[in-house]
N, C-alpha and C positions, 0 to 999 in steps of 0.2 A: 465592542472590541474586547477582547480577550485579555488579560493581566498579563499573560505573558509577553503577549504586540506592543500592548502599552510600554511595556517596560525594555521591550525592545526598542523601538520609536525613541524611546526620551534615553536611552544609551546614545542612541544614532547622534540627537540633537547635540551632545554634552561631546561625544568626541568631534564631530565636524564645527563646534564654535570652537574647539581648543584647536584644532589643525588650521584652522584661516586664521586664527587667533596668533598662533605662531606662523603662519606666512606673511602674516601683517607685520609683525614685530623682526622678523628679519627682513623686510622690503624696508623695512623708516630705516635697519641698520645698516646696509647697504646704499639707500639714498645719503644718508648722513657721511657717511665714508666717502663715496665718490661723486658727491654733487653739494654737498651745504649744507644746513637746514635751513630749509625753506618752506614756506608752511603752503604753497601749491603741490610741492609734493607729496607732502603728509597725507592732504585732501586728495590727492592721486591712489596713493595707496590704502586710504580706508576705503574709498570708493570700491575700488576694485578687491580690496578683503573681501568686502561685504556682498560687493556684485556676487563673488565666486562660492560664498555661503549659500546665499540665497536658491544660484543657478545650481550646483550641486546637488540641495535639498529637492530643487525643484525634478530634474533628472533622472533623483532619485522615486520621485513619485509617482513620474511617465511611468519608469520601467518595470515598477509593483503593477502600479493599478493597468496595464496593459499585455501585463506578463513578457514581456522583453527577454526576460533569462530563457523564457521555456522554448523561444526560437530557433532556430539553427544557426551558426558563425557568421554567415553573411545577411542571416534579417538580423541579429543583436547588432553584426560589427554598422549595418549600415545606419539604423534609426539612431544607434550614441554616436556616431560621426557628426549626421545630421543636426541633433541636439548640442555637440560641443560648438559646431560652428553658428546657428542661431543663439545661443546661451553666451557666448563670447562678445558676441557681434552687439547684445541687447546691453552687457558691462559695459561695453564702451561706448559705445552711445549714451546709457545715464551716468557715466564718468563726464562725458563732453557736456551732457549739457547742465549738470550742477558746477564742472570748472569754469566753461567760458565765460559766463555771467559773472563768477566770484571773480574770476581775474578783472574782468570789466572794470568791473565795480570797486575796483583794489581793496577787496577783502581779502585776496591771499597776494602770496608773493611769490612769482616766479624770475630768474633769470629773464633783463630783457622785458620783465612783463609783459610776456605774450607766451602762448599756449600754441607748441605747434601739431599742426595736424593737416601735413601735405599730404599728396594720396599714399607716399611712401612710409613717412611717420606713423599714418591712421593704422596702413595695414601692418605695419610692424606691432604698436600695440595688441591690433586683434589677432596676431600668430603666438605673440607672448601669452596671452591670456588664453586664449585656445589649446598652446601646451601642455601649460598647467592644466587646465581642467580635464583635460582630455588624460593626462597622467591618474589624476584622479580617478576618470571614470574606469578606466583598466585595471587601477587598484581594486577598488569597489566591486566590480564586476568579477575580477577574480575571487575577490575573498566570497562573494555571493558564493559561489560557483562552487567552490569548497568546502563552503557550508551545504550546500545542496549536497553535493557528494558525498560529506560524512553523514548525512541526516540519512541520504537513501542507504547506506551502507549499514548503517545501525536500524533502518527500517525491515533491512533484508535478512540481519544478523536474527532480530526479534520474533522475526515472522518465522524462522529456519529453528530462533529456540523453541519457540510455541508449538511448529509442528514437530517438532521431537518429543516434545512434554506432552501432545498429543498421540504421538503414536506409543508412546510409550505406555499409557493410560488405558489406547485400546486394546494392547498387545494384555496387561494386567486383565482388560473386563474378561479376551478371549481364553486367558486361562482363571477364570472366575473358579471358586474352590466349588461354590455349590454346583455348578457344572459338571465338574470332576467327581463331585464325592456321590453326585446321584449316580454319574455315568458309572460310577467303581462300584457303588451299591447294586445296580441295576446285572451289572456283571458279574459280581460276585452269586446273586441269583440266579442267572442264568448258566453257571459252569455245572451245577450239578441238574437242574430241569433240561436243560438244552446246550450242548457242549460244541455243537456245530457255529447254532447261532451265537456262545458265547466269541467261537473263536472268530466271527463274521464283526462283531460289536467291537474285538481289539484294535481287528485291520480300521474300522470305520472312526474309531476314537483316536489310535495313534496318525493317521491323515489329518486327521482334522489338526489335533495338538501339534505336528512337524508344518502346517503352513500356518498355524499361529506365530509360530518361534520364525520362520524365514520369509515372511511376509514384506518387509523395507528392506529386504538383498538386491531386489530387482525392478522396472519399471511396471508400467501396468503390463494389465496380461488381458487374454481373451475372456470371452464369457464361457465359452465351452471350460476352461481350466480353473474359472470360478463357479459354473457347473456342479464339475465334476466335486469339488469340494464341498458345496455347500449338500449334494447327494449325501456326502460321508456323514455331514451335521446330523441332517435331517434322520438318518439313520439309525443315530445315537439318541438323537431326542424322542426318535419316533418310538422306541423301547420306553424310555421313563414313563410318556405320555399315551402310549398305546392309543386308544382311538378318541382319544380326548384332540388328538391333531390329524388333521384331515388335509392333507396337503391335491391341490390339483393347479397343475402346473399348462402353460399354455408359450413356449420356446420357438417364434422362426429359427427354421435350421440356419437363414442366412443370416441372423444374428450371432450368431457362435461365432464366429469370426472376428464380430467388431471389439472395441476393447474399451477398459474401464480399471480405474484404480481396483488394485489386490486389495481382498477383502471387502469390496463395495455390494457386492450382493448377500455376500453374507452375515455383514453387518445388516442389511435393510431385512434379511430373514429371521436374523437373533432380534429382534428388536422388536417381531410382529410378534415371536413366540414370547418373549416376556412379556411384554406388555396389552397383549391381544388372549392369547391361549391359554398364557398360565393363570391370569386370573379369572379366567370363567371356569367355573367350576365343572360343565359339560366340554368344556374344551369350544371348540370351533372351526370353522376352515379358512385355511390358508390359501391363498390366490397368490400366483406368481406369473405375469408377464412379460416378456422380453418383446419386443420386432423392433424394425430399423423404420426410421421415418424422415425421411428428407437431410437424408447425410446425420442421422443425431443416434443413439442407440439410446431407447425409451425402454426402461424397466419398473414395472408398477408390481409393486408388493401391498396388499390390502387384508384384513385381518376384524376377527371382531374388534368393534373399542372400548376400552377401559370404561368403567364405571367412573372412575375416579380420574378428574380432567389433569389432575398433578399426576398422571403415571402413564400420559401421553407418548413419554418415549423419545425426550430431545436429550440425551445423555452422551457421553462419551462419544460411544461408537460414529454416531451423527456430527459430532461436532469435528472428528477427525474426518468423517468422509467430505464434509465440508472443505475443511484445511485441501487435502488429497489432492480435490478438484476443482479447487478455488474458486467456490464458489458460494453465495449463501444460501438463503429461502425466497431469494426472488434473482429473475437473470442476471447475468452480469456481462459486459464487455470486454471483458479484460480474463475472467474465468473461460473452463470449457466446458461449459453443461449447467444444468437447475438441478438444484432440487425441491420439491416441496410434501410437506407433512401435512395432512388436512383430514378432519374429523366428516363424515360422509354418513350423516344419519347417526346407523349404528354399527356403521364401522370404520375402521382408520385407515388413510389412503397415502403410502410412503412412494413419490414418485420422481424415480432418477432421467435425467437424460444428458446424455454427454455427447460431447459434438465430436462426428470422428473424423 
């Protein structure tokens, strides 16, 4: 059990013996005002204090360890009905049968000495007690209910900062300076060798740079339009790297259609060329996949692998397309899609699939 449960638990315990604690001490002041004092009725009302600690405590532990809250209105309203009227019914029955003996016995004293309980009296008792507890368990139930909803509210807040902390982080890697400053180096060479292909390398670098910057304006997009983008990358990279990258691509036309978080391919493309290309020193090839397979859009990106197991490639870019598509390194339920990173001999296997 966790420090925080614990500590929650023995909160619980310390406010529910002060709240029966005080409904104890104003039933003896109410008996004593409108009946005597009589020590049958003291013995009434500790009974039933303590009945309704107990049965409360108890209610309360149904409805954790059963999950009660996470119900719908008519399975929660009907099981805490249920439990008010057995939990009530079980007070008064160990009130009756610790009083009638003591009255017996004239250990207490009541009016009369005798203790009634006609079938009218009985049920009167168990509607009184059943009130109360049943006020209780609405209290409780609400405040639950509350507390769930600021938890999931702050759960949704956190998750909504992280992925902006996220996207923000991969929006930084996408305009990485060394990126930049090869591609301007690389250009500035090529204005006076080749003036055409310089002015082919602006169109292909300012693309790339304007869906960097407008990337989180809009929802996901097709693959044809993540495509066409990551053509411009490749483009740009293919000049610094000249034949050190060896790109062969393998696209169903009828995947072009299907769709996929902005930047999901491109990222899975930057990520083979850093960590795959750029450090082999001969370069290598790049394998790119897309088809559709049973409603999911499967895209495999594969690449030499790293010498070095720390440069594997789970950075940034992947940790946001994770967020993206909520989803981690094994399926998920609740996400739309897998992804997984796996090392394949000698080479590294980045493999998306999203459910469309």
């Amino acid at each position: 059990m966790s420090e925080k449960r614990t500590a929650r638990d023995t909160g619980f315990w310390w406010a529910n013996a002060g709240l029966w604690s005080g409904y104890l001490g104003w039933s003896l002041g109410m008996g004593i005002a409108y009946l005597g004092n009589w020590s049958g009725g003291t013995l009434i009302y500790v009974m039933v204090a303590l009945g309704l600690f107990a049965g409360s405590a108890l209610i309360r532990a149904l409805a954790l360890r059963h999950a009660w809250l996470q119900r719908d209105l008519l399975g929660l309203t009907w099981r805490m009905t249920l439990a008010v009227v057995i939990v009530a019914a079980a007070i008064q029955l160990a009130t009756a049968a610790v009083l009638l003996p003591a009255v017996a016995w004239d250990w207490v004293k009541l009016p009369g000495q005798r203790a009634l309980y006609s079938p009218i009296d009985t049920f009167n008792y168990w509607l009184r007690t059943a009130i109360v507890l049943g006020v209780w368990c609405a209290l409780w139930t609400g405040r639950r209910a509350l507390q769930r909803a600021r938890h999931s509210e702050m759960a949704q807040l956190r998750a909504e900062a992280q992925r902006a902390t996220l996207e923000h982080q991969a929006l930084r890697a996408r305009l990485n300076p060394h990126f930049v400053f090869n591609a301007l180096n690389n250009l500035r060479a090529l204005i006076n060798e080749d003036p055409a292909r310089a002015r082919d390398m602006v169109t292909h670098l300012s693309s790339t740079l304007r869906h960097a910057l407008v990337h989180t304006d809009g929802g996901w997009v097709t693959l044809a339009e993540e495509w066409r983008v990551v053509q411009d990358y490749l483009a740009v990279e293919s000049i610094h790297y000249e034949d050190r990258l060896r790109v062969h691509t393998d696209i169903e036309p009828a995947a072009l259609s299907a769709r996929l978080p902005p930047m999901a391919l491109q990222l899975l493309v930057e990520n083979a060329i850093k960590h795959g290309i750029a450090v082999h020193p001969g370069g290598g090839e790049l394998h790119l996949r897309a088809y559709l397979e049973g409603g999911r859009l499967r895209v495999e990106v594969d690449n030499p692998a790293a010498h070095d197991a720390g440069s594997e490639g789970h950075g940034i870019g992947l940790a946001y397309l994770r967020a993206q598509i909520g989803i981690d390194a094994v399926p998920s339920p609740s996400g739309r899609g897998t992804f997984l990173l796996e090392r394949q001999g000698e080479r590294m296997l980045a493999r998306l699939e999203v459910q469309q």
